[in-house]
N, CA, C and O atoms as a Maestro MAE file, in Angstrom:
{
 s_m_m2io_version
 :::
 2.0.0
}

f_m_ct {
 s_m_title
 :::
 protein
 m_atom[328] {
  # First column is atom index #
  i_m_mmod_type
  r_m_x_coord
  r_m_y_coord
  r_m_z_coord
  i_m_residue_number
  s_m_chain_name
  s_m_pdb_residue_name
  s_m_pdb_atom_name
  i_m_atomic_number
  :::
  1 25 -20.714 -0.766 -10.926 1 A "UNK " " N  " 7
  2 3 -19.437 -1.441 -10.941 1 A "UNK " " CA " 6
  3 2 -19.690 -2.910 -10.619 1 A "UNK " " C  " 6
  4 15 -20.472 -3.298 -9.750 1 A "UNK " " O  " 8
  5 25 -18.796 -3.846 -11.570 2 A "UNK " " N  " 7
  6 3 -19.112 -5.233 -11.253 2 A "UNK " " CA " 6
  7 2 -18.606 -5.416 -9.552 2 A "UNK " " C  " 6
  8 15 -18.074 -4.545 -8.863 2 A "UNK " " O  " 8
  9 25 -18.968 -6.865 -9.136 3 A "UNK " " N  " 7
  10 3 -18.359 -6.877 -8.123 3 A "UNK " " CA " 6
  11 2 -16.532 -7.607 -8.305 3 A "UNK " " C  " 6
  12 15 -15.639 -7.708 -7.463 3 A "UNK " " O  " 8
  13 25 -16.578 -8.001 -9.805 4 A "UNK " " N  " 7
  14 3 -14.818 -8.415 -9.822 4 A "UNK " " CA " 6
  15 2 -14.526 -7.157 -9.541 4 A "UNK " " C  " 6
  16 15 -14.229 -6.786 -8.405 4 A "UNK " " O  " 8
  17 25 -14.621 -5.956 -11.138 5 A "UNK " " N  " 7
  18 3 -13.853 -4.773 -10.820 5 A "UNK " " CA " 6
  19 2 -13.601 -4.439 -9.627 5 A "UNK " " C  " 6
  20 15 -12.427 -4.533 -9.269 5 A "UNK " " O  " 8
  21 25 -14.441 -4.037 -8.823 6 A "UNK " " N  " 7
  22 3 -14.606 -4.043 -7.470 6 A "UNK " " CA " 6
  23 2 -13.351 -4.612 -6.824 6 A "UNK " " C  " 6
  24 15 -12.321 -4.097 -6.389 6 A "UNK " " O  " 8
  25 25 -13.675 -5.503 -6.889 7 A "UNK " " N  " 7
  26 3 -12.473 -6.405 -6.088 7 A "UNK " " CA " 6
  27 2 -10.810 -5.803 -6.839 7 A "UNK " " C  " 6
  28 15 -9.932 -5.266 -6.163 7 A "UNK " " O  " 8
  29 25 -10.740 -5.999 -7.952 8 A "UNK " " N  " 7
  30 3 -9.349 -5.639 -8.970 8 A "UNK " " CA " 6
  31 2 -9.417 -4.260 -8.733 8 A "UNK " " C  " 6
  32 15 -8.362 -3.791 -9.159 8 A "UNK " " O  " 8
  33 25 -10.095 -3.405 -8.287 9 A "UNK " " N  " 7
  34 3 -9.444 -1.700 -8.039 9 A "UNK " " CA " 6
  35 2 -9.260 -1.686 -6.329 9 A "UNK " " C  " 6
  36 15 -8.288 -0.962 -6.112 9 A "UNK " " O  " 8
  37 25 -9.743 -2.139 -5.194 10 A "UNK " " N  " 7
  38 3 -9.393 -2.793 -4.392 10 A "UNK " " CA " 6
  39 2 -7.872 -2.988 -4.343 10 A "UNK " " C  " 6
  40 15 -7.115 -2.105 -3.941 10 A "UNK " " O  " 8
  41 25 -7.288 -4.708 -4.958 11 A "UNK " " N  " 7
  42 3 -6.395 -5.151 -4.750 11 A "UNK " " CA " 6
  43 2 -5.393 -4.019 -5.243 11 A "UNK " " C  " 6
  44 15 -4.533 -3.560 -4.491 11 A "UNK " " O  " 8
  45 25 -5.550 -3.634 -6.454 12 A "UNK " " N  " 7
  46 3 -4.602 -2.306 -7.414 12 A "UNK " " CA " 6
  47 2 -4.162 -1.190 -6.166 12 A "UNK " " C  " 6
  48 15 -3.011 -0.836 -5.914 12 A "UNK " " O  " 8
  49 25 -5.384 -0.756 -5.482 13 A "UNK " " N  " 7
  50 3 -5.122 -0.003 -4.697 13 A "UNK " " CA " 6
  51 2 -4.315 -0.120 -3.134 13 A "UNK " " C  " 6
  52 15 -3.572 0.723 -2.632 13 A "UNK " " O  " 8
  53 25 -4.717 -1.403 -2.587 14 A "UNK " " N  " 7
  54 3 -3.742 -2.082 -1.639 14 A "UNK " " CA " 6
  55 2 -2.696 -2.074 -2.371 14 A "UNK " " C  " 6
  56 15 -2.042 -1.116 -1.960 14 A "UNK " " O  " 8
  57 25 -2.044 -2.653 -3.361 15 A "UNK " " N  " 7
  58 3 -0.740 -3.235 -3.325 15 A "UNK " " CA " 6
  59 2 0.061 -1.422 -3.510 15 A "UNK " " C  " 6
  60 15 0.886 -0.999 -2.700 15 A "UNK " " O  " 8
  61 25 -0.348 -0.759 -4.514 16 A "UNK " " N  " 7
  62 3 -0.282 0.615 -4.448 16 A "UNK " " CA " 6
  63 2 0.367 1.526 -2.970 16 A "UNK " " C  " 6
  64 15 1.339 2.266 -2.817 16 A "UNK " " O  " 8
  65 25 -0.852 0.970 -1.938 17 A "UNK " " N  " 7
  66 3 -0.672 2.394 -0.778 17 A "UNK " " CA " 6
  67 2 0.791 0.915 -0.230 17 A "UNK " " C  " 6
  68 15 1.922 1.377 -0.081 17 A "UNK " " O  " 8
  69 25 0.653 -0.368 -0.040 18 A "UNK " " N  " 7
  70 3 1.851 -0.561 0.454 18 A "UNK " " CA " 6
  71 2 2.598 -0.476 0.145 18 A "UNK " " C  " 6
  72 15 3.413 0.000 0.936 18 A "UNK " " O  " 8
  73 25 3.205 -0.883 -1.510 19 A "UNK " " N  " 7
  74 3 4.916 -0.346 -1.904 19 A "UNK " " CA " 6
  75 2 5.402 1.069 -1.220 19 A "UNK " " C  " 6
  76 15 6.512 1.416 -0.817 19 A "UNK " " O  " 8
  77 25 3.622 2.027 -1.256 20 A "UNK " " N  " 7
  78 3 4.484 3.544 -0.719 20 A "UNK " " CA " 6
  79 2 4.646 3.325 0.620 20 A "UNK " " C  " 6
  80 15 5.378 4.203 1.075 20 A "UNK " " O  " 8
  81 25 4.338 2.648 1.348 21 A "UNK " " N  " 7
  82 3 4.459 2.667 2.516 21 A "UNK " " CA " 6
  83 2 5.524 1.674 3.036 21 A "UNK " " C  " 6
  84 15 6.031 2.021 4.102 21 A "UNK " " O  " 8
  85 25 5.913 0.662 2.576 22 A "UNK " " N  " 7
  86 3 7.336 0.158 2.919 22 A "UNK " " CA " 6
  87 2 8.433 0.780 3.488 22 A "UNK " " C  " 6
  88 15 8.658 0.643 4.690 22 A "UNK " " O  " 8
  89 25 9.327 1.620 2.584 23 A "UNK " " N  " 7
  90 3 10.063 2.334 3.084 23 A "UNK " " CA " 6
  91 2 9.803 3.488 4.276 23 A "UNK " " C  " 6
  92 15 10.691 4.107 4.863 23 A "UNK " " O  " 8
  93 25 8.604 3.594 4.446 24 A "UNK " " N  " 7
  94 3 8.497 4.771 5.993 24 A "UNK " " CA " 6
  95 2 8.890 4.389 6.689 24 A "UNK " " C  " 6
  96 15 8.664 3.220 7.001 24 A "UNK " " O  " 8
  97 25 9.839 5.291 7.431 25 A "UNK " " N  " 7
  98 3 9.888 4.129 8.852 25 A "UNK " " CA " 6
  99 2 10.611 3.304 9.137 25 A "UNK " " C  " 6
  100 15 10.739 2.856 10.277 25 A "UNK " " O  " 8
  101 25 11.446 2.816 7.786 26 A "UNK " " N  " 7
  102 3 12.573 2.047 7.744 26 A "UNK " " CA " 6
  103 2 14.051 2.014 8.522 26 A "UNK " " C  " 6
  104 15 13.090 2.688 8.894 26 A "UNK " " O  " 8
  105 25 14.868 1.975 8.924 27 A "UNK " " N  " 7
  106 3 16.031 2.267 9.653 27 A "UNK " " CA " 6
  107 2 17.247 0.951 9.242 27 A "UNK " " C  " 6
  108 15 17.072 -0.212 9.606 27 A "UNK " " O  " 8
  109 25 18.052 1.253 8.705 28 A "UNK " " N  " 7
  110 3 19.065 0.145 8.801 28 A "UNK " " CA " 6
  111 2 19.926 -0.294 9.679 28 A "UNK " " C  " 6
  112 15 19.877 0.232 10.791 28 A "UNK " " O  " 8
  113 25 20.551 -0.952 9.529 29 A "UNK " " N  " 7
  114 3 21.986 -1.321 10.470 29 A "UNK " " CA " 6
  115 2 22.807 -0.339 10.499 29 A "UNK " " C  " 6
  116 15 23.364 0.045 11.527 29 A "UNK " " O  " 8
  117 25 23.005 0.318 9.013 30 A "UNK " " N  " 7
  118 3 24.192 1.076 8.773 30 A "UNK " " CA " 6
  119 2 23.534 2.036 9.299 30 A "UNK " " C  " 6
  120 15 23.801 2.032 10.500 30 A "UNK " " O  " 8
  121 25 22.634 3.069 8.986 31 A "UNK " " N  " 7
  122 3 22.008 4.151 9.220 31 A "UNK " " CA " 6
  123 2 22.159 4.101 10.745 31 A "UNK " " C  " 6
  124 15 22.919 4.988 11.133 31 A "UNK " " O  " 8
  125 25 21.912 3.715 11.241 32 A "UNK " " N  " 7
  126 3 22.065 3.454 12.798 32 A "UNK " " CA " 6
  127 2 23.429 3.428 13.675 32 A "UNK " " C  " 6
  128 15 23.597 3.637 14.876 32 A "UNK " " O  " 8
  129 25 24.601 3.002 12.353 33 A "UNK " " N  " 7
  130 3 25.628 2.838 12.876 33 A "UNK " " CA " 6
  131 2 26.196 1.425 13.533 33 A "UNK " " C  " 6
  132 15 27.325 1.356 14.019 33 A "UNK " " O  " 8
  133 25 25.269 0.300 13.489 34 A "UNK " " N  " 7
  134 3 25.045 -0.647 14.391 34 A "UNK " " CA " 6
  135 2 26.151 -1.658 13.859 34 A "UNK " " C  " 6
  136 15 26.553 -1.129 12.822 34 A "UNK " " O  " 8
  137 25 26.907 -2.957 14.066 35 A "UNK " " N  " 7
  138 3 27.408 -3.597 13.992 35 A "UNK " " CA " 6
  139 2 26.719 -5.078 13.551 35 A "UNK " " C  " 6
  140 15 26.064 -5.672 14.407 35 A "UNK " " O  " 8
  141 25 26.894 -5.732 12.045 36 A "UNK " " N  " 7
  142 3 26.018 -6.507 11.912 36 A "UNK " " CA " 6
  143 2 26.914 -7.764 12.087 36 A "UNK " " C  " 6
  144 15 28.125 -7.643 12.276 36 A "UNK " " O  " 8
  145 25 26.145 -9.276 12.005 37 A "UNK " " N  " 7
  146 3 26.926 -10.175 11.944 37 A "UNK " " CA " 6
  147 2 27.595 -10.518 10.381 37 A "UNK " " C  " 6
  148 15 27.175 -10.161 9.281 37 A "UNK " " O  " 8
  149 25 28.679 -11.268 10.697 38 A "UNK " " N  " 7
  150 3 29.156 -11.241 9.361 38 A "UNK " " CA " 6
  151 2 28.181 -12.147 8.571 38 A "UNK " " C  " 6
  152 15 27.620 -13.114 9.087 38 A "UNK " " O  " 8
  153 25 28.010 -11.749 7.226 39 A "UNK " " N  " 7
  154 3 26.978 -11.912 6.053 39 A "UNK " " CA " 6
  155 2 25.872 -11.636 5.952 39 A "UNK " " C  " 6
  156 15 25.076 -12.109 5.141 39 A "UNK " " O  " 8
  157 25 25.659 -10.778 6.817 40 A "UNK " " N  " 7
  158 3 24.662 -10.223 6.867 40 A "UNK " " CA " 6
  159 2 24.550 -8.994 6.173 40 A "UNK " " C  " 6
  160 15 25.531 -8.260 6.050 40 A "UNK " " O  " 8
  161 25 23.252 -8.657 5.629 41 A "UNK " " N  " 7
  162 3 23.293 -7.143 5.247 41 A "UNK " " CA " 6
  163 2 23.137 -5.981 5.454 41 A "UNK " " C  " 6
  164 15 21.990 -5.588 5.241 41 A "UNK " " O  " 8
  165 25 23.904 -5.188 5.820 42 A "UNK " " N  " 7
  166 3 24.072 -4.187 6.508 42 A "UNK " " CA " 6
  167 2 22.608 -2.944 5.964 42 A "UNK " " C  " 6
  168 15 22.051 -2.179 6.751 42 A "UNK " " O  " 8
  169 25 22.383 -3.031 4.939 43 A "UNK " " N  " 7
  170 3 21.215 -2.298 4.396 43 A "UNK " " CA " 6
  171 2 19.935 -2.861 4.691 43 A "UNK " " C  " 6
  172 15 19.005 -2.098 4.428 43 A "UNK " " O  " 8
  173 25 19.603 -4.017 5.180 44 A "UNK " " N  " 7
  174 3 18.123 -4.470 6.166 44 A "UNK " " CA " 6
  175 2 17.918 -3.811 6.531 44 A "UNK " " C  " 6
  176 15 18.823 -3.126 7.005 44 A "UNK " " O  " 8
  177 25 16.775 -3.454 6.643 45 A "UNK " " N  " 7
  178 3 15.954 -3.005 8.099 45 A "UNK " " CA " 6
  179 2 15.862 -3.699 9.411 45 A "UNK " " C  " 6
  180 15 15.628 -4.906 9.476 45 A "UNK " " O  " 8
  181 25 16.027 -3.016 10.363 46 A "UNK " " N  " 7
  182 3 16.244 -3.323 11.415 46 A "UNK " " CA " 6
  183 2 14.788 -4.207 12.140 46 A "UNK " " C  " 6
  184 15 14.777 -5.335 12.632 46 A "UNK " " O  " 8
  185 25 13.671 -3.252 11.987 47 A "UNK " " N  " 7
  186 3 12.225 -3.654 12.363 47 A "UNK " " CA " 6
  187 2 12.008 -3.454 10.916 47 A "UNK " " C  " 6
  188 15 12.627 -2.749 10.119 47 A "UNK " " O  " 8
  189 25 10.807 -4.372 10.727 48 A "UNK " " N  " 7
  190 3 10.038 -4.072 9.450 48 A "UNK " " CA " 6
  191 2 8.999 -3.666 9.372 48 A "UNK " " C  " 6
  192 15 8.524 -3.070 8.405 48 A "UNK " " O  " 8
  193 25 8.549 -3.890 10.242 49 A "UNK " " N  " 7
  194 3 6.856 -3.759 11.007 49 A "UNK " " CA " 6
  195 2 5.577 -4.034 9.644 49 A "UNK " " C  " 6
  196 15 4.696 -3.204 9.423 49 A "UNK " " O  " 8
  197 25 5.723 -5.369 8.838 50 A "UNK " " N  " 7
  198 3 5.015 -5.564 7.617 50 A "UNK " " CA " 6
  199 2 3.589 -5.747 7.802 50 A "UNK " " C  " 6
  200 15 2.749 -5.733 6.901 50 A "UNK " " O  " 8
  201 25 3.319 -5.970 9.400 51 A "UNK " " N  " 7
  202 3 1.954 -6.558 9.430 51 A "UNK " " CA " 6
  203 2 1.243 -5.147 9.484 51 A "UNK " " C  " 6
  204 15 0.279 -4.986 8.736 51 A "UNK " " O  " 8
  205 25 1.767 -3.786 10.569 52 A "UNK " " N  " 7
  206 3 1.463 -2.630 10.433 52 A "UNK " " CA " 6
  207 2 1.359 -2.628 9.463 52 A "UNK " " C  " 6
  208 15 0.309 -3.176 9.131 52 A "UNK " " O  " 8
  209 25 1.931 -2.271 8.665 53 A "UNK " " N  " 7
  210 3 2.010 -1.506 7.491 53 A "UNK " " CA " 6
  211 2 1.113 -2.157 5.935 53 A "UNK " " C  " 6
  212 15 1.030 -1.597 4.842 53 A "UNK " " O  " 8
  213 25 0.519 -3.550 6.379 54 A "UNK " " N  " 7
  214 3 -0.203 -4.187 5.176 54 A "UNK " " CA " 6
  215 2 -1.428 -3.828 6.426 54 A "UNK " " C  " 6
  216 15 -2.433 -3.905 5.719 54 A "UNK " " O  " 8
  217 25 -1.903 -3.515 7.712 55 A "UNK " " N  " 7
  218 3 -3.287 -3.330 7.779 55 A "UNK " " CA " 6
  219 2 -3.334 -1.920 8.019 55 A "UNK " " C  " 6
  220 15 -4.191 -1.555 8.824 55 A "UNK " " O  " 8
  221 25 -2.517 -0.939 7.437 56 A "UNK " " N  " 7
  222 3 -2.858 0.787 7.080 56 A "UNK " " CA " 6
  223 2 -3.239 0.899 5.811 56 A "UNK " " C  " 6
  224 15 -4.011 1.776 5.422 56 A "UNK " " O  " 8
  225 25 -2.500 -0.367 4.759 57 A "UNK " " N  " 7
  226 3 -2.228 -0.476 3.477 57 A "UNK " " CA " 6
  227 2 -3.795 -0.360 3.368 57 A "UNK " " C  " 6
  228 15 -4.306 0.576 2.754 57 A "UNK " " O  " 8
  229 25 -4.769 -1.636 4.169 58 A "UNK " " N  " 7
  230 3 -5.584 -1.749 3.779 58 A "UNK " " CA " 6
  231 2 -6.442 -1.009 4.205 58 A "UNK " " C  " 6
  232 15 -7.287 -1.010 3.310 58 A "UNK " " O  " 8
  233 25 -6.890 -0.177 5.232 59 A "UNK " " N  " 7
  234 3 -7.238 1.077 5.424 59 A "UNK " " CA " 6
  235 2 -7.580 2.235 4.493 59 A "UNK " " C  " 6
  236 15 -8.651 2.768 4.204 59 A "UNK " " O  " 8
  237 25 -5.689 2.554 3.933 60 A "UNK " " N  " 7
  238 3 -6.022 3.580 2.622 60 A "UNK " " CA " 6
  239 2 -6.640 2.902 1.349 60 A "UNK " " C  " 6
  240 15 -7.069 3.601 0.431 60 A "UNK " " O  " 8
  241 25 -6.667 1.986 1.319 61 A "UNK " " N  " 7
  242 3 -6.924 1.289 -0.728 61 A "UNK " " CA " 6
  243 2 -8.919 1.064 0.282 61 A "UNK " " C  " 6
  244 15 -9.959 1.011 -0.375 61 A "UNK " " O  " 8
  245 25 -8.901 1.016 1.192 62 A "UNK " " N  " 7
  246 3 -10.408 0.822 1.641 62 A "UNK " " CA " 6
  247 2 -11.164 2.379 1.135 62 A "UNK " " C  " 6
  248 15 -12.235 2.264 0.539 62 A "UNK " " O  " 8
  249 25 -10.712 3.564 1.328 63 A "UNK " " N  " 7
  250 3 -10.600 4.989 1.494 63 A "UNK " " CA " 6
  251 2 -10.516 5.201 0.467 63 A "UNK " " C  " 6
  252 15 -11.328 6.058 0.118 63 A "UNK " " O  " 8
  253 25 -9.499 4.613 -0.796 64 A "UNK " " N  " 7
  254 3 -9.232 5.550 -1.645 64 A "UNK " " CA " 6
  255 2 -10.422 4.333 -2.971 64 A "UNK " " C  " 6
  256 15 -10.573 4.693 -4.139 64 A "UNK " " O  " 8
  257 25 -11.070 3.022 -2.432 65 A "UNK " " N  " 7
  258 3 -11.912 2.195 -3.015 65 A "UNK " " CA " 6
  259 2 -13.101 3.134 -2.997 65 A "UNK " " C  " 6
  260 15 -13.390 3.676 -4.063 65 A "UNK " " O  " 8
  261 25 -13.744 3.364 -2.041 66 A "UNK " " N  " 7
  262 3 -14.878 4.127 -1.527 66 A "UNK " " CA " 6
  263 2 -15.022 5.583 -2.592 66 A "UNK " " C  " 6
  264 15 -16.039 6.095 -3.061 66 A "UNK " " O  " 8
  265 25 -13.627 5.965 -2.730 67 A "UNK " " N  " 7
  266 3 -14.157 7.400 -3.321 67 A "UNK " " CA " 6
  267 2 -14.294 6.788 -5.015 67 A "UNK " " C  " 6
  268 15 -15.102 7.314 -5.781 67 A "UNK " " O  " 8
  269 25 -13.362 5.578 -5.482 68 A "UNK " " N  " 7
  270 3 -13.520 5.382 -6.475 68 A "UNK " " CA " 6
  271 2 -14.956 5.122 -7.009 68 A "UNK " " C  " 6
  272 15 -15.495 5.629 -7.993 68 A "UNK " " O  " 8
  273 25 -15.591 3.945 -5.869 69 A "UNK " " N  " 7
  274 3 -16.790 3.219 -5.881 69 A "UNK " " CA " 6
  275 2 -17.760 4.845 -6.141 69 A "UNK " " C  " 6
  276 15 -18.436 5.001 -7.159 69 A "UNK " " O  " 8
  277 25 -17.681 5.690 -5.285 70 A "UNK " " N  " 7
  278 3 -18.455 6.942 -5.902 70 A "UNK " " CA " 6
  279 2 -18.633 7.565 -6.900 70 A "UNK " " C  " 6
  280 15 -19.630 8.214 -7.216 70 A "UNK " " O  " 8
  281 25 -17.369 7.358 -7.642 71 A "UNK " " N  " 7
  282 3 -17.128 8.673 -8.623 71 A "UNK " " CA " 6
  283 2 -17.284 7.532 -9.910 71 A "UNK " " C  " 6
  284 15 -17.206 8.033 -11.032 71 A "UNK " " O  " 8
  285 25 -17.455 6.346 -9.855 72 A "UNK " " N  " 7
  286 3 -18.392 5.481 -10.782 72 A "UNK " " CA " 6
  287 2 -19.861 5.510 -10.468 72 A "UNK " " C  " 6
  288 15 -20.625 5.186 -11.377 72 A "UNK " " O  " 8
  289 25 -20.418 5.897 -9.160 73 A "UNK " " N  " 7
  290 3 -21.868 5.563 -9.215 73 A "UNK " " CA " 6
  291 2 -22.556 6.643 -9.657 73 A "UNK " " C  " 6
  292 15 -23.755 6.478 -9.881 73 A "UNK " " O  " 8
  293 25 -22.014 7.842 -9.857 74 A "UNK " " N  " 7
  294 3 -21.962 9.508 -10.267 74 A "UNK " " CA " 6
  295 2 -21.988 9.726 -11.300 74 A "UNK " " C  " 6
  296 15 -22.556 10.672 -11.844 74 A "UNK " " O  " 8
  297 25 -21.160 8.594 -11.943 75 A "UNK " " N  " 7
  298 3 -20.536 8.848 -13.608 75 A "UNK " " CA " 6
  299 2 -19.808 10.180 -13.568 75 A "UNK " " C  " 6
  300 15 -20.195 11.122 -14.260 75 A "UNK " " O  " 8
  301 25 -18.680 10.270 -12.706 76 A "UNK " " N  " 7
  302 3 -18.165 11.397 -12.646 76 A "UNK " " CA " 6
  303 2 -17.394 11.729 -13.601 76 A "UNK " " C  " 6
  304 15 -17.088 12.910 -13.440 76 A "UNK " " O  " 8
  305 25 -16.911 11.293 -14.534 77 A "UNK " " N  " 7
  306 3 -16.191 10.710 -15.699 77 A "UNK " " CA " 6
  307 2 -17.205 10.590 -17.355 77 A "UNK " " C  " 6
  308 15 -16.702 10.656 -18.476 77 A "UNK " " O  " 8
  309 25 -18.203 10.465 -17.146 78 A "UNK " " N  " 7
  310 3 -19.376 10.656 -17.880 78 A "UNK " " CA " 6
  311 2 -18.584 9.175 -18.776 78 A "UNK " " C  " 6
  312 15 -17.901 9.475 -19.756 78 A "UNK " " O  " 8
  313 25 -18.650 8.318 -18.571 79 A "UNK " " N  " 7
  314 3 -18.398 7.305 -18.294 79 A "UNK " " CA " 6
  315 2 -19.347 5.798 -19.506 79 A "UNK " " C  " 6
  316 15 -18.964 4.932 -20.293 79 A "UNK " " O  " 8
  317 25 -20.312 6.155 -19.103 80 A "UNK " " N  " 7
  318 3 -21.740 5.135 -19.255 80 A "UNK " " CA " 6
  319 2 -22.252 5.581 -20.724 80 A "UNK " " C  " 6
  320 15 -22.313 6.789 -20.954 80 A "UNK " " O  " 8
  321 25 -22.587 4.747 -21.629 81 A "UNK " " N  " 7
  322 3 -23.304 4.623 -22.558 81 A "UNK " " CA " 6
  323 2 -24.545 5.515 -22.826 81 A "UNK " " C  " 6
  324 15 -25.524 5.212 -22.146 81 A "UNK " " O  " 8
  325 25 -24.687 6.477 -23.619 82 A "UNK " " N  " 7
  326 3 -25.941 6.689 -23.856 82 A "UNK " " CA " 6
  327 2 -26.707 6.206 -24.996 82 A "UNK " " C  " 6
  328 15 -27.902 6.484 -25.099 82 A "UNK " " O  " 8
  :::
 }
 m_bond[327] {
  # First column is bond index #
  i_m_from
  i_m_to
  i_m_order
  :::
  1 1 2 1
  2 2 3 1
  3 3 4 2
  4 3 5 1
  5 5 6 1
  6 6 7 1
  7 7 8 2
  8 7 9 1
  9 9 10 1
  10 10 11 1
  11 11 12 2
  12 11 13 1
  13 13 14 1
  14 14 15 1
  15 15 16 2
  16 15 17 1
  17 17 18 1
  18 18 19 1
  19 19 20 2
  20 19 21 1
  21 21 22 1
  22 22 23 1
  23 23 24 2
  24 23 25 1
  25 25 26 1
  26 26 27 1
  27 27 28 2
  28 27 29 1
  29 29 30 1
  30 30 31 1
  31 31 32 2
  32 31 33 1
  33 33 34 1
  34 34 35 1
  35 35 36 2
  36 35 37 1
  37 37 38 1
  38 38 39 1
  39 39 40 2
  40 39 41 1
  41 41 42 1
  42 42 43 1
  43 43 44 2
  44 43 45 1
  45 45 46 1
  46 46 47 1
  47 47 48 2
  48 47 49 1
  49 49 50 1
  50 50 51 1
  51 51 52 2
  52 51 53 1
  53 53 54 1
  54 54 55 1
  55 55 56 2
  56 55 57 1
  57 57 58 1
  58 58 59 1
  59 59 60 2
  60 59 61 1
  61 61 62 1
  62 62 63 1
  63 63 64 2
  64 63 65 1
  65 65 66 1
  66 66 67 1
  67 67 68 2
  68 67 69 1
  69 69 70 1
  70 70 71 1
  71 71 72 2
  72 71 73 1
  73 73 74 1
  74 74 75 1
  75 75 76 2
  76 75 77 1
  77 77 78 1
  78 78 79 1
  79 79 80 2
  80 79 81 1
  81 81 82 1
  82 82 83 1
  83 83 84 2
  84 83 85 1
  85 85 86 1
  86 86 87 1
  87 87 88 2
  88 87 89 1
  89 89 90 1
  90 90 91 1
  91 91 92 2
  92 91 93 1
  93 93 94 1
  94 94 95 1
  95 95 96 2
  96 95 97 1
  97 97 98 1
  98 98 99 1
  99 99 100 2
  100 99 101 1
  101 101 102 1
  102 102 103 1
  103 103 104 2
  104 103 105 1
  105 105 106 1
  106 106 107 1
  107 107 108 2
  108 107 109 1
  109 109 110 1
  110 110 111 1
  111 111 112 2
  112 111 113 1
  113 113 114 1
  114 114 115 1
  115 115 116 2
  116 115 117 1
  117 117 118 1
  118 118 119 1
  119 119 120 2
  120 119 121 1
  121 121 122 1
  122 122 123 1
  123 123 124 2
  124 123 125 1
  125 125 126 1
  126 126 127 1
  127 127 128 2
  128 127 129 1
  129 129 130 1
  130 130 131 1
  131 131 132 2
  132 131 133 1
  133 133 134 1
  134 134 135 1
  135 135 136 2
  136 135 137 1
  137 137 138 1
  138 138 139 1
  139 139 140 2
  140 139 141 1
  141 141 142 1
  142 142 143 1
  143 143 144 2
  144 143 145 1
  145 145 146 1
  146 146 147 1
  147 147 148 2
  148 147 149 1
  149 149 150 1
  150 150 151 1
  151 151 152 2
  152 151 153 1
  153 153 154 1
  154 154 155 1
  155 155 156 2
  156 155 157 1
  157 157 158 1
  158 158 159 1
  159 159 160 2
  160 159 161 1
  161 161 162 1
  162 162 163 1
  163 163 164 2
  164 163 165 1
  165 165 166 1
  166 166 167 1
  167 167 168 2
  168 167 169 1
  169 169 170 1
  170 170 171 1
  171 171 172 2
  172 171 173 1
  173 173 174 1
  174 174 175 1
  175 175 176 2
  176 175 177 1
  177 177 178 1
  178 178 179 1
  179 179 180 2
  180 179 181 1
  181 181 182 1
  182 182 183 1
  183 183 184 2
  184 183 185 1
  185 185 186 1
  186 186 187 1
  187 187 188 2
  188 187 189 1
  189 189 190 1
  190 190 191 1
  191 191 192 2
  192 191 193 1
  193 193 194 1
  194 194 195 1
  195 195 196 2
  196 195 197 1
  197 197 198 1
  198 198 199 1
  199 199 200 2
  200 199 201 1
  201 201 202 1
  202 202 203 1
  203 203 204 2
  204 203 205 1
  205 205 206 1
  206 206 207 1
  207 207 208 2
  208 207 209 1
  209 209 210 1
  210 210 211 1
  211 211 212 2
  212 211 213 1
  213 213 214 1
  214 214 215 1
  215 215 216 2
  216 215 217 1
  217 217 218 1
  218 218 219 1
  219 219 220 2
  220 219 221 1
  221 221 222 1
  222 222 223 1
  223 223 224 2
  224 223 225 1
  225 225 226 1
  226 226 227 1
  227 227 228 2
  228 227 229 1
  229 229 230 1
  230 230 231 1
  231 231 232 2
  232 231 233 1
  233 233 234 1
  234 234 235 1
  235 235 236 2
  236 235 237 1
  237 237 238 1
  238 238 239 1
  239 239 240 2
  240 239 241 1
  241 241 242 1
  242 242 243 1
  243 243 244 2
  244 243 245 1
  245 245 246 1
  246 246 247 1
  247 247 248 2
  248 247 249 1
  249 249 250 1
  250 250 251 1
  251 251 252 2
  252 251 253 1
  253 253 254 1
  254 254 255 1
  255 255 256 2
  256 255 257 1
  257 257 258 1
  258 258 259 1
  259 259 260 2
  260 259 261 1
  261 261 262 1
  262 262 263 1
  263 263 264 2
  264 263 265 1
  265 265 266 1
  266 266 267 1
  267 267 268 2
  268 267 269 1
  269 269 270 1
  270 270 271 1
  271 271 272 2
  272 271 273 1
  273 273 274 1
  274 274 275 1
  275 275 276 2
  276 275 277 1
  277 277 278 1
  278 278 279 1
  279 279 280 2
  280 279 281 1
  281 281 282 1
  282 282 283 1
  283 283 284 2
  284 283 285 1
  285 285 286 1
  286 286 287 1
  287 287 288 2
  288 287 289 1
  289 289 290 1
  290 290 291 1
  291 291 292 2
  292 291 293 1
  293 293 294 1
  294 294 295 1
  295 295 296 2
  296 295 297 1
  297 297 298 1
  298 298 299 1
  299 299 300 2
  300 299 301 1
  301 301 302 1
  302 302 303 1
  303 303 304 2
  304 303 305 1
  305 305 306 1
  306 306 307 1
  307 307 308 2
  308 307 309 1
  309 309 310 1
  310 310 311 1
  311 311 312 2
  312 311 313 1
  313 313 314 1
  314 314 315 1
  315 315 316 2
  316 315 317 1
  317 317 318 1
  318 318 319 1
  319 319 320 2
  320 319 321 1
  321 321 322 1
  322 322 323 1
  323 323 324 2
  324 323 325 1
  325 325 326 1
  326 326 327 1
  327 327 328 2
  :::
 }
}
């Protein structure tokens, strides 16, 4: 594997595990019942916790890089030129 690809199944895979992971965990104003100020939006999240959640992001796309990086060095896929 080049080292761009590398890098581009990487990033694919971060941005991936965070969209799923955004919404975990989430809680609104309304959901809560809470009282917001006026113009505000009642469907925010209350905490967002983005920094959590972009260094788990990068954790799993690290995890799910690793098995990729394998199952190219394997030719698990039969993959490669003969």
């Amino acid at each position: 594997m080049s080292p761009l690809l590398g890098v581009a199944i990487y990033v694919i895979c971060w941005w991936l595990a965070f969209f799923v992971m955004l919404p975990m965990g989430a809680q609104s104003h309304h959901e809560a019942d809470e009282e917001t100020v006026p113009g505000a939006e009642p469907g925010a999240p209350k905490v967002h916790n983005v920094r959590k959640k972009a260094i788990y992001a990068a954790g799993i796309a690290a995890v799910v890089w690793l098995g990729v990086f394998w199952a190219v060095s394997v030719d698990l896929w039969n993959m490669r030129a003969h």
